[in-house]
C-alpha positions in Angstrom: 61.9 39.5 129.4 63.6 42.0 131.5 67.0 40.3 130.4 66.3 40.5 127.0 65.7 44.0 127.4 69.1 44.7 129.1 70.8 42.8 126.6 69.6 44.6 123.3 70.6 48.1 125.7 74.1 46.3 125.6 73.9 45.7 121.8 73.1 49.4 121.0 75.7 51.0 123.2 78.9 48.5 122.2 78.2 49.0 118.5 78.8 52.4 118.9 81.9 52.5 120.2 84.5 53.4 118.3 82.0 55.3 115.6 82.9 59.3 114.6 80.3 61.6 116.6 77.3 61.8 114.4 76.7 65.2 113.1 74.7 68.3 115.0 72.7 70.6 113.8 75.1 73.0 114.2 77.2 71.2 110.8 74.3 71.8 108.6 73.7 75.4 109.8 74.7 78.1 107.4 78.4 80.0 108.1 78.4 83.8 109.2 78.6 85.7 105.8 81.7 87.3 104.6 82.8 90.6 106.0 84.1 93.9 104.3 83.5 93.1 101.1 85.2 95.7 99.3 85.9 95.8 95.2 88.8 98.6 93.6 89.7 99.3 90.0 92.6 100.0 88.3 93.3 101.4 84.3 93.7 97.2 84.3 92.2 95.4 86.5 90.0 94.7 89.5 91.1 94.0 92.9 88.4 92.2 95.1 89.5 91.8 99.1 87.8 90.6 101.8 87.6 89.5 105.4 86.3 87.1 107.7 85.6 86.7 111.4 88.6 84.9 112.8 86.5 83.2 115.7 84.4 81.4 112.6 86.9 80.3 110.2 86.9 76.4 111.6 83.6 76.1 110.1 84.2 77.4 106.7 86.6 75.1 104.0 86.2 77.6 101.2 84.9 80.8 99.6 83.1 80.9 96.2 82.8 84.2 94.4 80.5 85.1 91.4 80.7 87.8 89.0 77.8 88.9 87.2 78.1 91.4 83.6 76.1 92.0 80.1 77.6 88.1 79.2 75.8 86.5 82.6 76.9 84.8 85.3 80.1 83.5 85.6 82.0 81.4 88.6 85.8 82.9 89.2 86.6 80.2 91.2 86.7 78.4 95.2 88.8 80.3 97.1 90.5 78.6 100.2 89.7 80.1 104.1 93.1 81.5 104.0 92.9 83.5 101.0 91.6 87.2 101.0 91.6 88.9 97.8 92.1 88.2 94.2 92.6 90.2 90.7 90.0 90.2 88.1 91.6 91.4 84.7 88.9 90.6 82.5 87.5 94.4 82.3 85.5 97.0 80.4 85.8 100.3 80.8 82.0 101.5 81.8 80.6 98.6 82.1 79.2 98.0 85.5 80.1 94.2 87.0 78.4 92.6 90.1 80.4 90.4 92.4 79.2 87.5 95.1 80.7 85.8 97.6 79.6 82.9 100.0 81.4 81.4 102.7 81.4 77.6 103.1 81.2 74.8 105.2 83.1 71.5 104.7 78.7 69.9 104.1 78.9 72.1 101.3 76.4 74.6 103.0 76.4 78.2 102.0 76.2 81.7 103.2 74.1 84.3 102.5 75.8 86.3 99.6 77.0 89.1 100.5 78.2 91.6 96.9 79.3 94.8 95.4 79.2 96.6 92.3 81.7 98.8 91.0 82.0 100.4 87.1 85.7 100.6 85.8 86.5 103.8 84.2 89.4 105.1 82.3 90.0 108.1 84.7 92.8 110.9 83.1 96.4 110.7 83.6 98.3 112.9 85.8 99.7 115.8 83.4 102.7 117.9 83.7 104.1 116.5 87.0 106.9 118.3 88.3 108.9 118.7 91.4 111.0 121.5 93.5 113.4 121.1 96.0 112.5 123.1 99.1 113.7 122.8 102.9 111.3 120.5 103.7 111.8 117.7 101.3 110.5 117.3 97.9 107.3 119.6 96.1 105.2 117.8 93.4 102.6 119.7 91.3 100.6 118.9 88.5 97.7 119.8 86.4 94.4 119.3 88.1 92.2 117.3 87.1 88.7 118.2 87.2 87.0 117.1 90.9 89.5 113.9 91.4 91.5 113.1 94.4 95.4 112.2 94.2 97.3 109.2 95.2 100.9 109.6 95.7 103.5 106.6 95.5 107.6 106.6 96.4 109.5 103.5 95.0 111.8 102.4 97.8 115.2 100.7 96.9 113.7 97.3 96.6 111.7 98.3 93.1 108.0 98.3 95.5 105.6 101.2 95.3 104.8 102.9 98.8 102.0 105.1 99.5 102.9 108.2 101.2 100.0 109.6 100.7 96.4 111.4 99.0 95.2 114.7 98.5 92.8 116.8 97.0 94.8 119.2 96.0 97.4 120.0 92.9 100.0 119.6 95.0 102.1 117.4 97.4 105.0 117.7 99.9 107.1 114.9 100.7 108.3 116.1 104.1 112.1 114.1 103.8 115.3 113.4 106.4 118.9 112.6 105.2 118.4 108.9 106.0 114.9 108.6 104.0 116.5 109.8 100.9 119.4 107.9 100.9 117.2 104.6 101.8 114.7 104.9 99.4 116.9 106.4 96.2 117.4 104.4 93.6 121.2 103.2 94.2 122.8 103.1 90.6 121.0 106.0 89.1 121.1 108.2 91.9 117.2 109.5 92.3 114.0 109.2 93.9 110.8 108.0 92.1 107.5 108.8 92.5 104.1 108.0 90.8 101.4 110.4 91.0 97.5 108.9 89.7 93.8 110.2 90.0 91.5 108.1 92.2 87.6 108.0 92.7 85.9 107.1 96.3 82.4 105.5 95.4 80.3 103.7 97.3 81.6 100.0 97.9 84.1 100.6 95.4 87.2 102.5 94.6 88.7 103.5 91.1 92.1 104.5 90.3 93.3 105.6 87.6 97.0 105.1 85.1 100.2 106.3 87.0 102.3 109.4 86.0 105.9 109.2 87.1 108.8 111.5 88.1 112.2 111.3 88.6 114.1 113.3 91.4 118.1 113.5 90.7 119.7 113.4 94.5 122.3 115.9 92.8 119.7 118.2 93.1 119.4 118.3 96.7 122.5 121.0 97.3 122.3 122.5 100.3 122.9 125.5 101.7 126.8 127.2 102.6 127.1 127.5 106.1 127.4 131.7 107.7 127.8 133.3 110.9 130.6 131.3 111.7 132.2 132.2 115.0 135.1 130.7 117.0 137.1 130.9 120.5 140.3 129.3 121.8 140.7 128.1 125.3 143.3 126.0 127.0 141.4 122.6 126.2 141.0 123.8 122.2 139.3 125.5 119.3 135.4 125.7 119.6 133.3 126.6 116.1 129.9 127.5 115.3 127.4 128.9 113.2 123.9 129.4 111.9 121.6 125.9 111.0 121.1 125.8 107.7 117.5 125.5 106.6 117.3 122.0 104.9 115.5 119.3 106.9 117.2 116.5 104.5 121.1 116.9 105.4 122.9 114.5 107.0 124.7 116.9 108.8 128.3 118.8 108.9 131.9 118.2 107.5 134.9 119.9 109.1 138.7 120.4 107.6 141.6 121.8 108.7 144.8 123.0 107.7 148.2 124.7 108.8 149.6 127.5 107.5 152.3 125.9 106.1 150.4 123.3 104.8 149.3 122.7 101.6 145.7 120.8 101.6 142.9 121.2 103.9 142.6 117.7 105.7 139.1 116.2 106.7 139.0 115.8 110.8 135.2 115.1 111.2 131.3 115.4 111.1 128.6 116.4 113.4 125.0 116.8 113.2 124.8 119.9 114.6 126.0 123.5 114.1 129.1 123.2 116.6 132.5 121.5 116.7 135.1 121.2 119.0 138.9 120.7 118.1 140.8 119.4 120.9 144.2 119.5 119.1 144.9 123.0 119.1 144.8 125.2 122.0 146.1 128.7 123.6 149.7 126.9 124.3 150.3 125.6 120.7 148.7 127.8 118.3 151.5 129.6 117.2 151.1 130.5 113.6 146.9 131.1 112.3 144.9 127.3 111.5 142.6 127.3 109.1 139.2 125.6 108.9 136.9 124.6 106.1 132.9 123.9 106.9 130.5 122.2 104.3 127.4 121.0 104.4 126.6 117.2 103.7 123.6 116.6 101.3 122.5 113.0 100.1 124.8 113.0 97.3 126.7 116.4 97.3 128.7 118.9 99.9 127.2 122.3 100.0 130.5 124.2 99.0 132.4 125.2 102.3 133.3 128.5 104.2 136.2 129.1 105.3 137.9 130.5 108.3 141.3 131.8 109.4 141.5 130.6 113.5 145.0 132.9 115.2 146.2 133.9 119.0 147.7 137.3 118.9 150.2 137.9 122.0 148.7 140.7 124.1 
């Protein structure tokens, strides 16, 4: 008897060798639900994003998400664990649409839903934009717009739309360096574009509304001449300066010279700021007056340039 006994142990334990480990409780428990589950609308279209906990992704295969309107229920589709948002373009204006979304497992087992509502509405268009150059970068103003907020877009040089910012306001400044300009300015036409559109904050959901855009000529940015130049001649060579000028956005500062018995001023360098040094004139050699030119460089123009007449007189 007692070797009978052993022998059907054997049986049970060699036939299941080699067999996949048999499912735990664990498989058939439901996934963690989604996280920040957020729904925003455009003048075309719905954007729904999502997230989900990284440290329970190996348990989910999919996402399934549900949209409910006046026509029912209807299934937008399974949604693999790597994707996060999706565009909905099948919109009303005013009429309010419910979305689902459950995470799950590879059993098939679901999550609770979690959802959000959100009611697309034509919001106005952003009217009479404008835009002044001041030292700072670049001014935008509009008409307000009732008790909106403002989104505000640059195009870089690659065609994308950047958010620089929001505001409450009629009003925006785009605080802008030499090298921001030049790097995000349309190369063949020359300008800077920026969108300007109305946006609602609700609860779960966030509304925007049509784009109005503006176009910013870089020949516009002219800076200012340079003043208060002063200079001095030592034995090592002639040292310039003078006031800053006021603009943030230039580059910095071209210098030319000439001779007095030449005709043309020739270009002999830059700097970034308001001092230059010219080590090829000095007290020994400067026998008849130099002259020097100083401009301003903007992004696409020279300010025009001041100039002065440098001399030694024998004492």
């Amino acid at each position: 008897m007692r070797i009978a006994v052993i022998f059907f142990i054997l049986i049970i334990l060699l036939s299941g060798c080699g067999r996949k480990a048999d499912p735990t409780l664990d498989d058939y428990l439901p996934p963690e639900p989604v996280k920040s589950f957020q729904l925003s609308a455009t003048y075309e279209k719905i954007i729904i994003s999502w997230s989900y906990p990284e440290k329970h992704k190996a348990k989910v295969e999919s996402f399934l998400i549900e949209k409910e309107s006046l026509d029912g229920v209807k299934t937008l589709g399974y949604y693999g664990k790597d994707i996060s948002s999706l565009e909905d373009k099948d919109i009303v204006f005013e009429q309010t649409y419910k979305y689902k979304i459950f995470a799950i497992t590879p059993k098939g087992i679901y999550s609770k839903p979690v959802e959000a509502t959100i009611t697309p509405k034509n919001l106005p268009q952003v009217e009479n934009l404008s835009f002044k150059i001041i030292n700072e970068g670049v001014m935008l103003t509009w008409n307000a717009q009732g008790s909106f907020g403002y989104n505000i877009y640059r195009m870089n040089n690659k065609g994308d739309l950047i958010k620089i910012g929001s505001t409450d306001k009629n009003y925006f400044l785009d605080n802008l360096l030499y090298s921001t300009i030049t790097k995000n300015a349309e190369i063949n036409n020359s300008r800077l574009v920026y969108f300007v559109s109305t946006y609602l904050s609700e609860q779960n959901a966030y509304i925007e509304g049509k784009k109005s855009q503006i176009l910013v000529p870089l020949e516009q940015f002219i800076p200012s001449t340079t003043d208060e130049i002063f200079w001095s001649v030592n034995e090592l060579g002639v040292s310039i300066s003078w006031r800053e000028v006021p603009e943030k956005w230039v580059k910095g500062y071209r210098v030319y010279r000439k001779k007095a018995d030449e005709p043309d001023f020739t270009f002999i360098g830059e700097t970034m700021i308001p001092l230059f040094f010219d080590g090829e004139f000095n007290l020994a050699n400067i026998k008849e007056p130099i002259y020097y030119r100083i401009s301003t460089i903007g992004p696409l123009k020279e300010s025009e340039s001041t100039e002065i007449k440098v001399e030694v007189i024998d004492g």
